[in-house]
C-alpha positions as CSV (number, residue, x, y, z in Angstrom):
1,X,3.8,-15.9,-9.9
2,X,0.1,-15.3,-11.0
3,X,-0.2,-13.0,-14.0
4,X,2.3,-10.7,-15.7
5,X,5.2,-8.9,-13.7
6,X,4.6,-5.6,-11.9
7,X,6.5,-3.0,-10.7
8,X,5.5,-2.4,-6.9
9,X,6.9,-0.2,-4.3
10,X,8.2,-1.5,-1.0
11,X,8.5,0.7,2.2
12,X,8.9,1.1,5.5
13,X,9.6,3.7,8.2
14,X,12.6,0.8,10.2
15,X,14.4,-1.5,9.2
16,X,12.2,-4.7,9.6
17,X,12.5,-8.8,8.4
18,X,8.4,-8.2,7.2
19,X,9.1,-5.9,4.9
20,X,12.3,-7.1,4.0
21,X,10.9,-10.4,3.4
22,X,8.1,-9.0,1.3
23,X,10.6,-6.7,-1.0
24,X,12.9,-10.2,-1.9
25,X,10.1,-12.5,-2.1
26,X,8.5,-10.0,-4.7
27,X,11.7,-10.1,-6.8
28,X,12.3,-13.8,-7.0
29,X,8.1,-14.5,-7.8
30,X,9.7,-12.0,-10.9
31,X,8.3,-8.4,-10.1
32,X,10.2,-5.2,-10.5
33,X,10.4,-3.5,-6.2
34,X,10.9,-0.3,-6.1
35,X,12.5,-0.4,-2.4
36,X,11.7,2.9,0.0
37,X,12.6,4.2,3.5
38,X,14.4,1.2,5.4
39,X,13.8,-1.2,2.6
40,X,16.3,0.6,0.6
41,X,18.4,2.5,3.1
42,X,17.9,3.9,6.8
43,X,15.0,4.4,8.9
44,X,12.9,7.4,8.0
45,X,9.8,9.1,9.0
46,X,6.6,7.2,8.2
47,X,4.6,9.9,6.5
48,X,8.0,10.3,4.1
49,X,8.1,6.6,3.4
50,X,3.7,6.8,2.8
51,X,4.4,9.6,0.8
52,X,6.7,8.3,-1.6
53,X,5.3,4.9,-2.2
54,X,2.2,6.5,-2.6
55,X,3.5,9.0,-5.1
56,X,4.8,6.2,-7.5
57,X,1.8,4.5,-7.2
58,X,-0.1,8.0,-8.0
59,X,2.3,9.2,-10.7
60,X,2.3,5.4,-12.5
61,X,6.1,4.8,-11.8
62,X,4.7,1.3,-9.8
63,X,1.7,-0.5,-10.4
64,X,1.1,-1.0,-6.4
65,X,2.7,-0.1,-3.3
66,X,3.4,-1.7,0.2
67,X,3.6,0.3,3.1
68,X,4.6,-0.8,6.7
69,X,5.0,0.8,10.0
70,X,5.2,-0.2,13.5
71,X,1.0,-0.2,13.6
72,X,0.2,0.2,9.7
73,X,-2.2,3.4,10.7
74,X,0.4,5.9,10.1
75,X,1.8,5.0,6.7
76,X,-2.4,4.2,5.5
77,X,-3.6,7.8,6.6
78,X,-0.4,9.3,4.8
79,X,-0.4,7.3,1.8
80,X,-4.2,8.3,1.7
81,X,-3.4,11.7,1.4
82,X,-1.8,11.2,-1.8
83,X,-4.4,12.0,-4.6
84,X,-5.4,8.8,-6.1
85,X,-4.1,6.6,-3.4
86,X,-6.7,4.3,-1.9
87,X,-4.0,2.5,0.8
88,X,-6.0,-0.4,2.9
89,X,-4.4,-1.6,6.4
90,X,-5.3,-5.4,6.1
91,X,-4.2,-7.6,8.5
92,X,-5.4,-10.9,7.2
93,X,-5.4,-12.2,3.5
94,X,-9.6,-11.7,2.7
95,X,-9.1,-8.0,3.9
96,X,-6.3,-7.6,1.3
97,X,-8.2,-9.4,-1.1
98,X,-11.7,-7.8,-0.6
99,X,-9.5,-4.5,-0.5
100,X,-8.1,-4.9,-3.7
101,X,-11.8,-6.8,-5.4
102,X,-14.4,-3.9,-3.7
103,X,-12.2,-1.0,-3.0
104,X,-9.9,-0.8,-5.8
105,X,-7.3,-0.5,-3.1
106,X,-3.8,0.1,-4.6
107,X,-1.5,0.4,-1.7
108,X,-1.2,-2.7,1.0
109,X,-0.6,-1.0,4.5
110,X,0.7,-3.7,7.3
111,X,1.5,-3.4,10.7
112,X,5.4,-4.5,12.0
113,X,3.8,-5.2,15.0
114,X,1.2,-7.8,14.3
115,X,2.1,-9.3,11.3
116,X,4.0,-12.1,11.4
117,X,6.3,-13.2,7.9
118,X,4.0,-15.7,7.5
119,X,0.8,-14.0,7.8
120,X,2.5,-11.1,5.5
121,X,2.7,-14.0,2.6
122,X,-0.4,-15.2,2.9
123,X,-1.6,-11.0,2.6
124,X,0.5,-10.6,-0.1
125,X,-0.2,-13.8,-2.2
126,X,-4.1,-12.5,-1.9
127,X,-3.6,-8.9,-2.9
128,X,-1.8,-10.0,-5.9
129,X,-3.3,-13.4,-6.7
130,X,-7.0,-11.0,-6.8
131,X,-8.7,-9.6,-9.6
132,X,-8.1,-5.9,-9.4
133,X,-11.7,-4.3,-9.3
134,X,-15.0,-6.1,-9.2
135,X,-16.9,-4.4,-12.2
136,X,-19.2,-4.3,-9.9
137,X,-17.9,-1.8,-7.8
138,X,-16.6,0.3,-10.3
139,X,-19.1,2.8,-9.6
140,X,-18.7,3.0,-6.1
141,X,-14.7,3.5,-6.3
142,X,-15.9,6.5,-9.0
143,X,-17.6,7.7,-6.3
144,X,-14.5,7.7,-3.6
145,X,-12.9,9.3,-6.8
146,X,-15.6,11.9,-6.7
147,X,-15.1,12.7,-3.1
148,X,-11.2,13.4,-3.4
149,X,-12.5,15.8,-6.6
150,X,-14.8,17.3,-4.2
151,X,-12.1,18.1,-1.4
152,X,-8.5,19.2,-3.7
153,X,-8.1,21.8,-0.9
154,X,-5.6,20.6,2.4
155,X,-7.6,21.5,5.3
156,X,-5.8,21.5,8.7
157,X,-5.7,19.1,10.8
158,X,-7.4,20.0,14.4
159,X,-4.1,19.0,16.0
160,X,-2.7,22.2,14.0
161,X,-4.9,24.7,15.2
């Protein structure tokens, strides 16, 4: 385990060995999982799952959260409607870890479909083996901050009109 224990959510919209994998190889490197959706229980509804990772990772119950889906799209765009959530689909382990080092990215999103156990260790091992925020980039992530301030309001989606 690299550094001090965290607490990180764990979710998923099915019942799945990659996220599985991911929740009980979290525990025995030490961390605290917080398991969601089909991690904990039954299958649920991707934007739920996004949602609730994302709010622990928003309201400071986690430190990070992992959010899986059949293509990792959904649970990223929910999550990334959580105020405060900056969710990254990564698919390999320099996206995770450039995620995490330039984007300030606090939420790993992974797709069921294409990530092998495998690959998901190697993404996990760099999204928590990373420093958390090149200083940097400090100034940009304020500015992603900045935008969110900009925007409180929940427009409708074209799909809804």
């Amino acid at each position: 385990m690299n550094g001090a224990p965290r607490r990180i959510a764990v979710g998923s919209d099915m019942r799945h060995p990659v996220p599985d994998g991911i929740a009980e190889r979290l525990e025995r490197d030490g961390h605290v999982v917080v398991r969601c959706g089909a991690v904990d229980a039954a299958d649920a509804p991707w934007p739920d799952v996004a949602e609730q990772v994302g709010r622990l990772v928003a309201e400071g119950a986690v430190d990070d959260g992992v959010v899986c889906c059949w293509t990792g799209t959904g649970v990223s765009i929910a999550a990334n409607k959580v105020p405060g959530i900056r969710a990254a689909l990564c698919g390999d382990a320099e996206t995770a870890r450039g995620a995490r080092r330039w984007n300030g990215a606090n939420v790993l999103a992974l797709s069921l479909r294409a990530t092998s156990a495998a690959v998901a260790d190697e993404i996990v091992d760099a999204w928590m083996s990373g420093p958390p925020v090149d200083p940097a980039e400090r100034a940009n992530i304020e500015r992603v901050a900045d935008i969110e301030r900009r925007h409180p309001e929940r427009v409708a989606s074209r799909s809804e009109s």
